[in-house]
Backbone bond lengths (Angstrom), bond angles and torsions (degrees), N, CA, C in turn:
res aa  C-N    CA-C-N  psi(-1)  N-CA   C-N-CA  omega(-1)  CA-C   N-CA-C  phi
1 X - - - 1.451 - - 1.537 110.66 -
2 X 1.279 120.17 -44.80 1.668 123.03 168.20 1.363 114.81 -39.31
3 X 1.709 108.68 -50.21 1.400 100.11 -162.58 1.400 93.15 -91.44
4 X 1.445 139.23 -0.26 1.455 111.42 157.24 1.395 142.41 -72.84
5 X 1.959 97.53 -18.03 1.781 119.10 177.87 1.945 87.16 -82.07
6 X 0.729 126.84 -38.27 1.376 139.40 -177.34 2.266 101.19 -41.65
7 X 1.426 82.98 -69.04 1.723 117.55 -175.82 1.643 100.89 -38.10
8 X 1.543 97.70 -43.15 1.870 115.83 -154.61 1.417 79.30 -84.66
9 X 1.397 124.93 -77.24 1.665 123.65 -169.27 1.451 134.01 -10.61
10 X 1.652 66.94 -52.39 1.888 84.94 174.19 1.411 133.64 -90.44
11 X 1.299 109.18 -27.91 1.659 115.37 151.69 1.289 116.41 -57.44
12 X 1.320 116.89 -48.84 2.157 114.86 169.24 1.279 94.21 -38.46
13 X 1.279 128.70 -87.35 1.235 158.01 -131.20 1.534 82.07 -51.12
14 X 1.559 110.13 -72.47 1.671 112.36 -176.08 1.418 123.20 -44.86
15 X 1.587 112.46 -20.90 1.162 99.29 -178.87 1.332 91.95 -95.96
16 X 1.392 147.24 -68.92 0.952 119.34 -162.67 1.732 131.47 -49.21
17 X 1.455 106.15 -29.04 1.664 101.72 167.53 1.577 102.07 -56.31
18 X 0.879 138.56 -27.39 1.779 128.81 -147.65 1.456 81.32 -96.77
19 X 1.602 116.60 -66.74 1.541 106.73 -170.03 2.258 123.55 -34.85
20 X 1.713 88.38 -46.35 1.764 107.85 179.62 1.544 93.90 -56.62
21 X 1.076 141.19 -48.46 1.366 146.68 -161.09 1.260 120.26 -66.44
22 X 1.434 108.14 -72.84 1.871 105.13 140.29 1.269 147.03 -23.86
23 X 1.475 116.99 -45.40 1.354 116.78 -166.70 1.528 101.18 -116.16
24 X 1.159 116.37 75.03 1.625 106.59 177.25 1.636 95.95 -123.24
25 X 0.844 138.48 33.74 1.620 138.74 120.35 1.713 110.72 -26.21
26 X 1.153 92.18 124.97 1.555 104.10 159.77 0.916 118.89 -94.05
27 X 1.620 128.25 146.71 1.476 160.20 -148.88 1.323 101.34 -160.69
28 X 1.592 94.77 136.64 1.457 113.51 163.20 1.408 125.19 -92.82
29 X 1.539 106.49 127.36 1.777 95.43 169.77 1.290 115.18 -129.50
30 X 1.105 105.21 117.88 2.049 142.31 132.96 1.161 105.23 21.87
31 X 0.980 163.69 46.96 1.689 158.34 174.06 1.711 103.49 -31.51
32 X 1.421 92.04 -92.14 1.695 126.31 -126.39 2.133 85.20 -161.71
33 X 1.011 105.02 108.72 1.923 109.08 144.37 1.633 104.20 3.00
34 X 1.164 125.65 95.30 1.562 119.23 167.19 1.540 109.33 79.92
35 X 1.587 125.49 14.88 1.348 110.03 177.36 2.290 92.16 -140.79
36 X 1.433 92.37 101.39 1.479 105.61 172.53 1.458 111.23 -137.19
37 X 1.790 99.28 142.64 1.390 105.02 176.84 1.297 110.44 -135.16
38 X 1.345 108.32 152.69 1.549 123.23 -175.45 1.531 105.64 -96.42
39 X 1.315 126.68 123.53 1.676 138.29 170.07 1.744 99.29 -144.24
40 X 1.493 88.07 169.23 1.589 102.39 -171.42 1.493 82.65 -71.09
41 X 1.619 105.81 165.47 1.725 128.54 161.65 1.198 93.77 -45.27
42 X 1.514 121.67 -82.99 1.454 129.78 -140.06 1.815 106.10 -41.17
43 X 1.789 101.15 -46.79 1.700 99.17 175.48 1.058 112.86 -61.39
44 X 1.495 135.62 -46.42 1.571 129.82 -154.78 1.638 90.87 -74.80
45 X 1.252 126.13 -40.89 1.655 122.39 -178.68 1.369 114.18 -74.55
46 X 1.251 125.18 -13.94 1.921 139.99 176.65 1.593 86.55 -87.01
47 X 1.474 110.32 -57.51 1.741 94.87 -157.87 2.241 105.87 -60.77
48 X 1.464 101.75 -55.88 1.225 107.05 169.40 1.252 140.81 -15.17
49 X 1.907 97.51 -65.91 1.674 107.34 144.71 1.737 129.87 -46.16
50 X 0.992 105.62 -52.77 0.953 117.02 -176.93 1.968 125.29 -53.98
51 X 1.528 97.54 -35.57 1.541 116.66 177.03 1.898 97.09 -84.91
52 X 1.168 112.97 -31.78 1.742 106.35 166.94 1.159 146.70 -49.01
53 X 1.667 79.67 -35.93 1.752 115.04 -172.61 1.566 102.21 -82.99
54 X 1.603 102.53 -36.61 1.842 87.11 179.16 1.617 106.23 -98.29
55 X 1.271 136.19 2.89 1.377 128.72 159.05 1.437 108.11 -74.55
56 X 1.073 130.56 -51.34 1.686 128.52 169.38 1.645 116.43 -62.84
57 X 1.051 118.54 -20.98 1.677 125.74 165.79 1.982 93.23 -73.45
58 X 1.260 110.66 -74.47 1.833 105.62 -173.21 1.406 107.71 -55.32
59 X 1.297 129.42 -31.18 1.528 107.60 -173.39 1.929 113.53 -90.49
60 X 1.495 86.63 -5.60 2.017 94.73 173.16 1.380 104.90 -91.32
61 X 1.316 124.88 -30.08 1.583 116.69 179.77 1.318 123.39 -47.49
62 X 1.378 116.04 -54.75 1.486 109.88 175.18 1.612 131.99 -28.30
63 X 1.930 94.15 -68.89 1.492 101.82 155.94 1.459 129.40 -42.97
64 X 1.405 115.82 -35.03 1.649 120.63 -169.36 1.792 84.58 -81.95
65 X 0.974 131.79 -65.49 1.764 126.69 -152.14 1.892 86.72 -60.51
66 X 1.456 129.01 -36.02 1.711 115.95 -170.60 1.796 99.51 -84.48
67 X 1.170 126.22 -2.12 1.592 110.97 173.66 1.392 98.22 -89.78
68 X 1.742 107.65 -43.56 1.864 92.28 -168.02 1.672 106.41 -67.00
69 X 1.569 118.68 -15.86 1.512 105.40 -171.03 1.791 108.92 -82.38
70 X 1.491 117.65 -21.86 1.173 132.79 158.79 1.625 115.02 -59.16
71 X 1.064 126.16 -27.41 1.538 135.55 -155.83 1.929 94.97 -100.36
72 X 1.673 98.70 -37.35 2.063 108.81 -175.14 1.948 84.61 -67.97
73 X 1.189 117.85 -63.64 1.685 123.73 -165.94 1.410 89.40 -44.89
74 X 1.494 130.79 -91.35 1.257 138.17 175.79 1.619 121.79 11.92
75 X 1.557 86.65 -57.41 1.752 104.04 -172.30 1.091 106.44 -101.22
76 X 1.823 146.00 0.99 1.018 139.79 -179.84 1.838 96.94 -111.98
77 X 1.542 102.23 -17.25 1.739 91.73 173.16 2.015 120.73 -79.14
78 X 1.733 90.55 -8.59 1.615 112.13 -168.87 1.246 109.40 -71.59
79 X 1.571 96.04 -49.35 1.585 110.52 -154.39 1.816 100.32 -74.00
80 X 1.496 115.70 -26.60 1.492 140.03 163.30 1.386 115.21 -37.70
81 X 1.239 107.98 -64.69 1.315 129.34 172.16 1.615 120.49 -68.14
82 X 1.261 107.55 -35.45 1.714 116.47 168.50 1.575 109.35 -58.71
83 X 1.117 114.08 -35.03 1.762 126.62 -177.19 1.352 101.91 -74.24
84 X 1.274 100.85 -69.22 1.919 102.57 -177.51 1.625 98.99 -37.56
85 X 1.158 112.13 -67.46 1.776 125.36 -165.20 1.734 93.33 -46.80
86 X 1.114 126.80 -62.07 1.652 129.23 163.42 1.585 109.67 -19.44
87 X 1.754 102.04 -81.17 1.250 98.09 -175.91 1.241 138.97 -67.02
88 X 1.773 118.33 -2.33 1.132 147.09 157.36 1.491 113.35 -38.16
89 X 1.346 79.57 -71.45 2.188 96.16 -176.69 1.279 107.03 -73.01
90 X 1.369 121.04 -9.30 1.609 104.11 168.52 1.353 115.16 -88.68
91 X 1.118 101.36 -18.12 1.971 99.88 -174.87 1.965 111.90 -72.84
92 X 1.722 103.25 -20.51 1.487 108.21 166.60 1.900 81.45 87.51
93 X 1.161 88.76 -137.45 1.902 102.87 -168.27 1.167 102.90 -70.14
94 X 1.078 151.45 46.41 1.464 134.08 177.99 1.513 94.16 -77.30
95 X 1.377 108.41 145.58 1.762 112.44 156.41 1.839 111.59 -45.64
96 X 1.199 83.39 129.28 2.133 97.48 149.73 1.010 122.31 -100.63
97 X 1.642 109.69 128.17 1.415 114.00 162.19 1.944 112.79 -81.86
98 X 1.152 108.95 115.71 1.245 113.63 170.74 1.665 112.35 -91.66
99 X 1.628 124.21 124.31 1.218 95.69 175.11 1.531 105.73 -104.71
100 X 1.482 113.89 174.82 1.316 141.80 -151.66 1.480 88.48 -65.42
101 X 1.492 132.32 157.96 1.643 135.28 152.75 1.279 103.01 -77.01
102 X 1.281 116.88 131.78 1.858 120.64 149.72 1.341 105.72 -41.21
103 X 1.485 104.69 142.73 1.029 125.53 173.74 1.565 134.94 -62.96
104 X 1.122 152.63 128.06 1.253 125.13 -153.07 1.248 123.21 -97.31
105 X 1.282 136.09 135.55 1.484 141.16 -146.01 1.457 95.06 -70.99
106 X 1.567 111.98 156.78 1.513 111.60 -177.51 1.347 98.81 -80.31
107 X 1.423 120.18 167.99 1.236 128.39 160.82 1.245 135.29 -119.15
108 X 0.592 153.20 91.23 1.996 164.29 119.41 1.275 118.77 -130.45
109 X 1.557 100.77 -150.75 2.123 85.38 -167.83 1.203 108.51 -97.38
110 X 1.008 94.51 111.96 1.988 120.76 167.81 1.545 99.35 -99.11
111 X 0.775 117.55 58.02 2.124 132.11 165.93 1.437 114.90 -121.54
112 X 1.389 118.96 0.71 1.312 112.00 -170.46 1.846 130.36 76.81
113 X 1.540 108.26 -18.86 1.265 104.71 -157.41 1.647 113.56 -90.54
């Protein structure tokens, strides 16, 4: 399996060297009214990617930082319950309180419409 991510690495790699190699034409880019610069393709299409990759990294973080803080609760409500379950089996027969399930919400349209 190594030497197949290995296999892929190096074919990317080839294509992207071959693509950089090709396209080194310069292009102008457009800023701002009075602010343009000339670079090869390959950069203005490397930098491009590159500014994508960290707008889709900042606009996924949010979600990623609220699963891992859901994921800390998760494992701090477990380890809670691992204790109770502990002190459970040490008490031998003690009675359980089981409580009742909520009831289950009706279903269809209750919206009025």
């Amino acid at each position: 399996m190594k030497i197949l991510a290995w296999v892929v690495r190096l074919a990317l790699f080839l294509v992207v060297l071959t693509f950089s190699i090709r396209n080194t034409d310069l292009v102008t880019v457009k800023w701002l009214p009075g602010l343009e610069i000339q670079v090869q393709l390959v950069v203005a299409l490397l930098l491009a990617l590159l500014l994508g990759a960290v707008f889709a990294w900042i606009s996924l973080l949010p979600s990623w930082l609220k699963a891992k803080r859901a994921a800390s609760v998760a494992s701090k409500n477990a380890e809670r319950l691992e204790r109770e379950l502990t002190q459970l089996k040490a008490q031998g027969n003690a009675p359980v309180v089981v409580e009742e399930p909520m009831p289950a919400l009706p279903i269809g349209p209750s919206h009025g419409i």
